[in-house]
N, C-alpha and C positions, 0 to 999 in steps of 0.2 A: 236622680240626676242622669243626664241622658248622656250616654258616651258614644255619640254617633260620631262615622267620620267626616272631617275639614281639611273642604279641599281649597287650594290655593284661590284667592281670586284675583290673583295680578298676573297669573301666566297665561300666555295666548299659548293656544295648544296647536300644533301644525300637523292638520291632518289632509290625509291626501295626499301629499308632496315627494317630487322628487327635489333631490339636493342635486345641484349645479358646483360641480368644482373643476376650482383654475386658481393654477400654481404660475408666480411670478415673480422673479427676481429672490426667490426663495422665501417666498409667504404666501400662504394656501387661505384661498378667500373660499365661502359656501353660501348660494343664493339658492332661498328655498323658493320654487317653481311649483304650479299645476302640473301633475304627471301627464295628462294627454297634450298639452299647450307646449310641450320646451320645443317637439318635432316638429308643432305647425309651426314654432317660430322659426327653424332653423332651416326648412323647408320654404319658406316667405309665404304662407297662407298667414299666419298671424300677421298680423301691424302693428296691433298695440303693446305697448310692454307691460303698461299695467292690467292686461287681462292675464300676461304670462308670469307672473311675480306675484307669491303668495304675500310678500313681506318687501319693502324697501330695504331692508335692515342688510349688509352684510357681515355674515359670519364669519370668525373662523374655527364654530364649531356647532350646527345649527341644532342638533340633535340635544346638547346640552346649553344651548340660547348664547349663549359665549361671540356675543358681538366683535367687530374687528373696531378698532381704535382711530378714531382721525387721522392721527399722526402716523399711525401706518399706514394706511392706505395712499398720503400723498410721497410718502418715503419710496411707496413699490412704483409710483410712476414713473 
């Protein structure tokens, strides 16, 4: 019997990425970004947001996949 290793197949792996964090109203969001794309964005060379955004998804902890909750997010507004 073979005891080879199994890897997850429901985790999207993020590689590449920088983490984008911004604190508000005292809840810390994390949007993982293309590391060369966050400076074209913030520069205005980029236009598109979805070439600068690895993931729709915001975190508030992207390292451990730890999504942010609806109900926060309209609460920090």
């Amino acid at each position: 019997m073979s005891t080879g290793q199994k890897n997850p197949v429901n985790q999207k792996r993020l590689t590449n990425i920088a983490v984008v964090r911004h604190k508000s109203h005292g809840l810390k969001f994390e949007v993982a970004c293309y590391r060369n794309t966050v400076l074209a964005w913030r520069s205005g060379v980029e236009k598109n947001l979805d070439d600068v955004l690895q993931s729709t998804a915001v975190y508030t902890n992207v390292s451990k996949a730890c999504d942010l909750r609806g109900a926060a997010v309209h609460a920090s507004c």
